[in-house]
PDBQT receptor file of N, H, CA, C and O in Angstrom, charges set to zero:
ATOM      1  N   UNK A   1       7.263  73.091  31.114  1.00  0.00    +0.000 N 
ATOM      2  CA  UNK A   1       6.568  73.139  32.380  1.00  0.00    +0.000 C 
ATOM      3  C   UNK A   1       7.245  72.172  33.347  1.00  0.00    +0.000 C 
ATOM      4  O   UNK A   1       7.568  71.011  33.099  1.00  0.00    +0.000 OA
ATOM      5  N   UNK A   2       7.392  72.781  34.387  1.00  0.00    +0.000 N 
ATOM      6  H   UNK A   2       7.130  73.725  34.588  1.00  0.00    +0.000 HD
ATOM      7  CA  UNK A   2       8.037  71.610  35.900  1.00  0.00    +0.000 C 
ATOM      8  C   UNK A   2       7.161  70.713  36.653  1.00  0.00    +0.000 C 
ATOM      9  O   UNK A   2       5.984  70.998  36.873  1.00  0.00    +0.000 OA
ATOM     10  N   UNK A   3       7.676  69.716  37.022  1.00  0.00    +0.000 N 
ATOM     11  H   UNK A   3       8.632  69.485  36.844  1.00  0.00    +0.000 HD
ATOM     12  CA  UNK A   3       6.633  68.868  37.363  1.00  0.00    +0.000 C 
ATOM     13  C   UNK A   3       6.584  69.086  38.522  1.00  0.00    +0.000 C 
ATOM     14  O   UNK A   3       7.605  69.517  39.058  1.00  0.00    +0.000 OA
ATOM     15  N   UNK A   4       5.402  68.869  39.303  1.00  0.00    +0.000 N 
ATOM     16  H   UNK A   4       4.573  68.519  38.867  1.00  0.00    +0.000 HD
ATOM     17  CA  UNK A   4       4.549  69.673  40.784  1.00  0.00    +0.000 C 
ATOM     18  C   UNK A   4       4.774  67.934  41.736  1.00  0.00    +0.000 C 
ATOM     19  O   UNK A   4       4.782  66.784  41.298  1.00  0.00    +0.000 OA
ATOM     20  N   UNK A   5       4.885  68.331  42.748  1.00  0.00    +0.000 N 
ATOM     21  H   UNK A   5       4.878  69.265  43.103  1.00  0.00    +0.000 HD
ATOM     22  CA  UNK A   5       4.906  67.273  43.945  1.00  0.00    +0.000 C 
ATOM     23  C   UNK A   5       3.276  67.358  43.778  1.00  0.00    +0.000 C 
ATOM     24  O   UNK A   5       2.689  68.326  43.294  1.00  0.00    +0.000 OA
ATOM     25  N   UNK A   6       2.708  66.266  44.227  1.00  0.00    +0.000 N 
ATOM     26  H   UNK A   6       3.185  65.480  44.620  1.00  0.00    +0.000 HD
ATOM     27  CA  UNK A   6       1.686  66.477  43.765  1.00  0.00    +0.000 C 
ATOM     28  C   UNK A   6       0.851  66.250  45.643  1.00  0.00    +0.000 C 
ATOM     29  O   UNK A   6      -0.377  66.209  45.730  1.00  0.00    +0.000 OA
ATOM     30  N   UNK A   7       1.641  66.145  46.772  1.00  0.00    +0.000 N 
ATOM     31  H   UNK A   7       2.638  66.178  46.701  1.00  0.00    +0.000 HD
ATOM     32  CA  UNK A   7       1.980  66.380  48.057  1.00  0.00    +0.000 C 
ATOM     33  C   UNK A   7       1.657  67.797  48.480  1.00  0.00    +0.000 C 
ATOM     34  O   UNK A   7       1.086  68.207  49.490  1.00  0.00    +0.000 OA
ATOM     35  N   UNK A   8       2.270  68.560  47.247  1.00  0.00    +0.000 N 
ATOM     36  H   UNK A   8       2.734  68.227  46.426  1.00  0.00    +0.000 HD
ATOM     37  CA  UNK A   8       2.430  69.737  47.762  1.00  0.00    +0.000 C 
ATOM     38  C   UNK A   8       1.116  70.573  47.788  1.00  0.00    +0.000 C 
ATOM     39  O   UNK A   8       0.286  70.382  46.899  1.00  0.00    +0.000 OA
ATOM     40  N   UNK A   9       0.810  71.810  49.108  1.00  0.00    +0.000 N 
ATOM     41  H   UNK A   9       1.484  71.965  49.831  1.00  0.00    +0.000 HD
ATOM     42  CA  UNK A   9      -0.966  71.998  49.419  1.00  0.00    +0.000 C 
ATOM     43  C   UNK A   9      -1.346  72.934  48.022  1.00  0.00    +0.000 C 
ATOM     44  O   UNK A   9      -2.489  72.911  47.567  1.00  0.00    +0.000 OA
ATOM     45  N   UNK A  10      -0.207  73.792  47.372  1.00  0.00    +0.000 N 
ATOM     46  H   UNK A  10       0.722  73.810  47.743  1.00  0.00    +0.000 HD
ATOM     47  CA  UNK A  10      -0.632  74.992  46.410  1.00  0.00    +0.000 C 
ATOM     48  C   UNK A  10      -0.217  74.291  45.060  1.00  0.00    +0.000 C 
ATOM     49  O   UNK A  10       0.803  73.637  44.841  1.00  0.00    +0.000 OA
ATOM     50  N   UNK A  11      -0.896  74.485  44.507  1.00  0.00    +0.000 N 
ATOM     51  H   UNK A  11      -1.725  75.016  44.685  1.00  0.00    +0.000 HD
ATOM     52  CA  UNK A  11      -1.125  74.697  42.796  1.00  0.00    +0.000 C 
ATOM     53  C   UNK A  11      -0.031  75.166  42.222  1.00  0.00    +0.000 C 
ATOM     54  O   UNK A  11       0.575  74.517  41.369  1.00  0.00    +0.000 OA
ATOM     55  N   UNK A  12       0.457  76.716  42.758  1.00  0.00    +0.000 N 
ATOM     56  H   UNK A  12      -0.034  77.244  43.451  1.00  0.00    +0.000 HD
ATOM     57  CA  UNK A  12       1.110  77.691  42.157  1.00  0.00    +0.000 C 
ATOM     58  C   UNK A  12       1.056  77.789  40.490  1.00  0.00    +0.000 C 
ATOM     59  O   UNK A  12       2.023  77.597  39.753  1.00  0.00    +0.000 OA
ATOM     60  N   UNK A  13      -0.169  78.101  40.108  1.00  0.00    +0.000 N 
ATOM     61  H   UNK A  13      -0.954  78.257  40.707  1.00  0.00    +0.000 HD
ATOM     62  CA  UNK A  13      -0.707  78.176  38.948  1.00  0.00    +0.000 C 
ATOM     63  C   UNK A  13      -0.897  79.747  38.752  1.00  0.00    +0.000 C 
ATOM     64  O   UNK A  13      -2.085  80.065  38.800  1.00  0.00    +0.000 OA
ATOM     65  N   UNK A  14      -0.168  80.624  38.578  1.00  0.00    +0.000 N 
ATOM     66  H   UNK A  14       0.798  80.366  38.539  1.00  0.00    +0.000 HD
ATOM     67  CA  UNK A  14      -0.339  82.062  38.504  1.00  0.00    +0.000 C 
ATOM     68  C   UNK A  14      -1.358  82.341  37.178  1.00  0.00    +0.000 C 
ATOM     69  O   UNK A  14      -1.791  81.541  36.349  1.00  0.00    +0.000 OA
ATOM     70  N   UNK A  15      -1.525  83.515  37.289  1.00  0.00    +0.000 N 
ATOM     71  H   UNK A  15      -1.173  84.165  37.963  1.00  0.00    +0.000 HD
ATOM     72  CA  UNK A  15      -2.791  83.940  36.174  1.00  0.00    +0.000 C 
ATOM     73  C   UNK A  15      -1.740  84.699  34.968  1.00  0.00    +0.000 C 
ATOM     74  O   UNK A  15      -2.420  84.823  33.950  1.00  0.00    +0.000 OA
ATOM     75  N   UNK A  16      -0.878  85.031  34.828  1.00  0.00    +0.000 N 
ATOM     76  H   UNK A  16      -0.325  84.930  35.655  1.00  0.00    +0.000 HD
ATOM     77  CA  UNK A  16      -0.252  85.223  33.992  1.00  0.00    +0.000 C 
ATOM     78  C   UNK A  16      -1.135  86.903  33.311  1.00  0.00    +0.000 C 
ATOM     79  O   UNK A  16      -1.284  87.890  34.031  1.00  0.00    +0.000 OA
ATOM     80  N   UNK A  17      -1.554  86.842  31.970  1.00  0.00    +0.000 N 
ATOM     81  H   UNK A  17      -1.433  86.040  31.385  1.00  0.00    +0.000 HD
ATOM     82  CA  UNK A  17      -2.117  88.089  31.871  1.00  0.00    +0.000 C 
ATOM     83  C   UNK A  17      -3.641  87.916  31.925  1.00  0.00    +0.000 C 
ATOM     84  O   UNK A  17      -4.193  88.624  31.083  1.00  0.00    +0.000 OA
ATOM     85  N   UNK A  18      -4.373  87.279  32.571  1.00  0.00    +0.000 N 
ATOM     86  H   UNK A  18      -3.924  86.704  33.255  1.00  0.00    +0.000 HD
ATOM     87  CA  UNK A  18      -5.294  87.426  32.958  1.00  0.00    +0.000 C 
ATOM     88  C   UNK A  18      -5.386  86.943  34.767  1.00  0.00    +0.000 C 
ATOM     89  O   UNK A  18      -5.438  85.854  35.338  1.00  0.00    +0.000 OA
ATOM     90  N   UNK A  19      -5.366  88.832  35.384  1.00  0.00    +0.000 N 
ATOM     91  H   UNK A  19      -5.324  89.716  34.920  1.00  0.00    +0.000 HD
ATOM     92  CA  UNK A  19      -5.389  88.121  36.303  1.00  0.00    +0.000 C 
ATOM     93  C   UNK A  19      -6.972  88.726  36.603  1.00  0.00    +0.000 C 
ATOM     94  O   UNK A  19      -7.665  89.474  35.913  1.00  0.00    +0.000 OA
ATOM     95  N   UNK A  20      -7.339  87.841  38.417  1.00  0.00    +0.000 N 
ATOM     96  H   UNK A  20      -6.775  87.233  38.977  1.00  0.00    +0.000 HD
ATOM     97  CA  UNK A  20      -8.477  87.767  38.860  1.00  0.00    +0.000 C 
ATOM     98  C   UNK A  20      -8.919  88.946  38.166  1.00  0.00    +0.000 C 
ATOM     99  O   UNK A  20      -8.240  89.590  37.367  1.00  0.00    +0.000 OA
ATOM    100  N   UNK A  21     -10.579  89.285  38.664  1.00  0.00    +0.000 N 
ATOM    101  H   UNK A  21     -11.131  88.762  39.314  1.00  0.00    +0.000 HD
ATOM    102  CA  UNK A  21     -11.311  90.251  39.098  1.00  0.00    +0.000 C 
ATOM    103  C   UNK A  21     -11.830  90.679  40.523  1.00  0.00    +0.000 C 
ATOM    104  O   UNK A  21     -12.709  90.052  41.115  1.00  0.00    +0.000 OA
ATOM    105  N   UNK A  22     -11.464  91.343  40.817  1.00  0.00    +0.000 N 
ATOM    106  H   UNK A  22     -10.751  91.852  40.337  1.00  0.00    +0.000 HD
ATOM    107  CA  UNK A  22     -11.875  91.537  42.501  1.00  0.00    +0.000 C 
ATOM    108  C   UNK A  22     -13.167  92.921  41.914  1.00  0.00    +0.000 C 
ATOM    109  O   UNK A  22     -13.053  93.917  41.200  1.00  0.00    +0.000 OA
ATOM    110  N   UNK A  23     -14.374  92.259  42.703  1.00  0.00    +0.000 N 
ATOM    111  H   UNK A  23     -14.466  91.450  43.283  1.00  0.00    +0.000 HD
ATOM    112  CA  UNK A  23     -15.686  93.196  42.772  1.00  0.00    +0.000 C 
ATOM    113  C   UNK A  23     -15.519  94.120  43.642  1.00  0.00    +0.000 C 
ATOM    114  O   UNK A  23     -16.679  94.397  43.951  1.00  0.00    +0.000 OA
ATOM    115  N   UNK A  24     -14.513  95.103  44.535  1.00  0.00    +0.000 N 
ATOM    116  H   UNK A  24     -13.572  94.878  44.284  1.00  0.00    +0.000 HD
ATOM    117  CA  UNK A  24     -14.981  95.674  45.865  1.00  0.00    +0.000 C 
ATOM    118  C   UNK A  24     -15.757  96.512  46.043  1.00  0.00    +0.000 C 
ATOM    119  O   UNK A  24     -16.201  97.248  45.161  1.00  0.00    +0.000 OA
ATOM    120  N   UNK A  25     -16.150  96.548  47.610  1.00  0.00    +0.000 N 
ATOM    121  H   UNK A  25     -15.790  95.951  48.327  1.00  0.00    +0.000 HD
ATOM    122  CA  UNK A  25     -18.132  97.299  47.537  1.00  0.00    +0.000 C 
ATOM    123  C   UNK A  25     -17.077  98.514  47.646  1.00  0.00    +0.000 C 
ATOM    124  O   UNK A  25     -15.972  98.637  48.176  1.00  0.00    +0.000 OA
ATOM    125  N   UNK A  26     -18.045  99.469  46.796  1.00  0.00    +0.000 N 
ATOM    126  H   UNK A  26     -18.942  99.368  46.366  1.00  0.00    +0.000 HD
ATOM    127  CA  UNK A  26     -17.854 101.184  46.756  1.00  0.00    +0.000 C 
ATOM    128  C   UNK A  26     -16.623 101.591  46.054  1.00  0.00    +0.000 C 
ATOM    129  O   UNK A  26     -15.903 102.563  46.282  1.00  0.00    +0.000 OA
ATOM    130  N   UNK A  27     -16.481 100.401  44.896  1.00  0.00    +0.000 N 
ATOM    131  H   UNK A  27     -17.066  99.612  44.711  1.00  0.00    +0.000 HD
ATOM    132  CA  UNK A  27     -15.680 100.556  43.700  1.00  0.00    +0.000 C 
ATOM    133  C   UNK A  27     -13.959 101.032  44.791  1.00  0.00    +0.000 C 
ATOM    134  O   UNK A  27     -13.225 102.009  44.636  1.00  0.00    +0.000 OA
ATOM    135  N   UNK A  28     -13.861 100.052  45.662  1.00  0.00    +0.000 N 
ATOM    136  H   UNK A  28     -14.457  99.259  45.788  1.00  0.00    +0.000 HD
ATOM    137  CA  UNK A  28     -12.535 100.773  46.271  1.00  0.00    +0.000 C 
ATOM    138  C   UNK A  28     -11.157  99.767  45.529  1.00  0.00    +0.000 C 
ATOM    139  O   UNK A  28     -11.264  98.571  45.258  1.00  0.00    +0.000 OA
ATOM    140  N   UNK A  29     -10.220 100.402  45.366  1.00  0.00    +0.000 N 
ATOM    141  H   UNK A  29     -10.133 101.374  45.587  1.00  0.00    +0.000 HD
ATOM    142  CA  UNK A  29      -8.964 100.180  44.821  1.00  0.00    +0.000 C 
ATOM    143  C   UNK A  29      -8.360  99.628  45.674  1.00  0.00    +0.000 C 
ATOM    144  O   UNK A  29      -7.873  98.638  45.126  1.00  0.00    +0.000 OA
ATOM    145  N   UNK A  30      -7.981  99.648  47.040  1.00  0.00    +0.000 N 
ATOM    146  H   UNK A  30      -8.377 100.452  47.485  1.00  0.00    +0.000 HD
ATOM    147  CA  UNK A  30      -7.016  98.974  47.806  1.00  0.00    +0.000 C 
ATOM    148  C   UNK A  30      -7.750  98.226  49.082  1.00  0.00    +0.000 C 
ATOM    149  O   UNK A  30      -8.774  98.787  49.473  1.00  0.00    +0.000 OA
ATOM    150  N   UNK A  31      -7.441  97.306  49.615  1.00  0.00    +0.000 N 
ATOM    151  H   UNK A  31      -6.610  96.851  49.297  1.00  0.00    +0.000 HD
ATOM    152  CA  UNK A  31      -7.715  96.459  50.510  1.00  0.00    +0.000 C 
ATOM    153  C   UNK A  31      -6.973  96.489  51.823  1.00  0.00    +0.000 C 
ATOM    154  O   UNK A  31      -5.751  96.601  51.727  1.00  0.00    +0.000 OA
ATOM    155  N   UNK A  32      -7.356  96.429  52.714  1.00  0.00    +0.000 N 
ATOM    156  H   UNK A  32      -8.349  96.338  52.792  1.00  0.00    +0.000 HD
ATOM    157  CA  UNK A  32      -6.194  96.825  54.503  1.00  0.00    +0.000 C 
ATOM    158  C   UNK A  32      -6.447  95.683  54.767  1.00  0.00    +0.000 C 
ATOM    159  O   UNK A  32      -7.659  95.528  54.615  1.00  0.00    +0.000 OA
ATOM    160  N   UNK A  33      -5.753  94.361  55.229  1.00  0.00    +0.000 N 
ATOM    161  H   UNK A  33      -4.769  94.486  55.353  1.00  0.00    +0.000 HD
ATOM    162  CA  UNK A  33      -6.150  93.897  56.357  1.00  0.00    +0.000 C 
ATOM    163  C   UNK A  33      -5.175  93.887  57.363  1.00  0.00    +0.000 C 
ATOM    164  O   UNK A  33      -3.981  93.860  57.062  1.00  0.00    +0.000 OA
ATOM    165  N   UNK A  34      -5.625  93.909  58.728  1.00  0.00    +0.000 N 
ATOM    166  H   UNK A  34      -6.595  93.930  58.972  1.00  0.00    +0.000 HD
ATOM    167  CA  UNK A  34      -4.501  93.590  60.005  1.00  0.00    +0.000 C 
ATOM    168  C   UNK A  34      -4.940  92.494  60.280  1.00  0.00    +0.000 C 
ATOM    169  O   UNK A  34      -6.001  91.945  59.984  1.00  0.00    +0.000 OA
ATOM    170  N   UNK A  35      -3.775  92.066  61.076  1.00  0.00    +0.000 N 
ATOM    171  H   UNK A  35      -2.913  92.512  61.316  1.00  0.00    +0.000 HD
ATOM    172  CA  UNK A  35      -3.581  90.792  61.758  1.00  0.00    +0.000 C 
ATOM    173  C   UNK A  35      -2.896  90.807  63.127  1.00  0.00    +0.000 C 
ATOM    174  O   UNK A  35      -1.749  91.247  63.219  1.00  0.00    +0.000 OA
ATOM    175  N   UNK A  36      -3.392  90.458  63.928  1.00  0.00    +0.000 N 
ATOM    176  H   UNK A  36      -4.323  90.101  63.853  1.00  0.00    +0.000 HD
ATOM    177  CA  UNK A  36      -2.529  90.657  65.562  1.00  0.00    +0.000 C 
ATOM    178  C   UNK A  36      -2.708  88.873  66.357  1.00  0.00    +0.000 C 
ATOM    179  O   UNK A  36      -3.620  88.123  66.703  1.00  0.00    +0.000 OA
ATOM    180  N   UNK A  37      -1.114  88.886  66.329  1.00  0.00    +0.000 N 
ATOM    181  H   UNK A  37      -0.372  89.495  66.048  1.00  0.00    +0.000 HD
ATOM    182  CA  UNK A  37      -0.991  87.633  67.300  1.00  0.00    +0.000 C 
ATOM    183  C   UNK A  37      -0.700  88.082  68.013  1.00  0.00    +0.000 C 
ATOM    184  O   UNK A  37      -0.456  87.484  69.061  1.00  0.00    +0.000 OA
TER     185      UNK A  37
């Protein structure tokens, strides 16, 4: 394992084979978001 700045803002702790669970309403599979600057 590499040692982390401990400065630095992220973790970068990946989930490896367990990743999250995402609940979405109406059992949907994909997520959109936009963004406009």
């Amino acid at each position: 394992m590499t040692k982390i700045d401990p400065a630095y803002p992220r973790d970068l702790i990946g989930y490896g084979r367990k990743p999250p669970f995402a609940d979405w309403p109406g059992q949907a599979r994909v997520a959109v978001q936009f963004v406009l600057n």
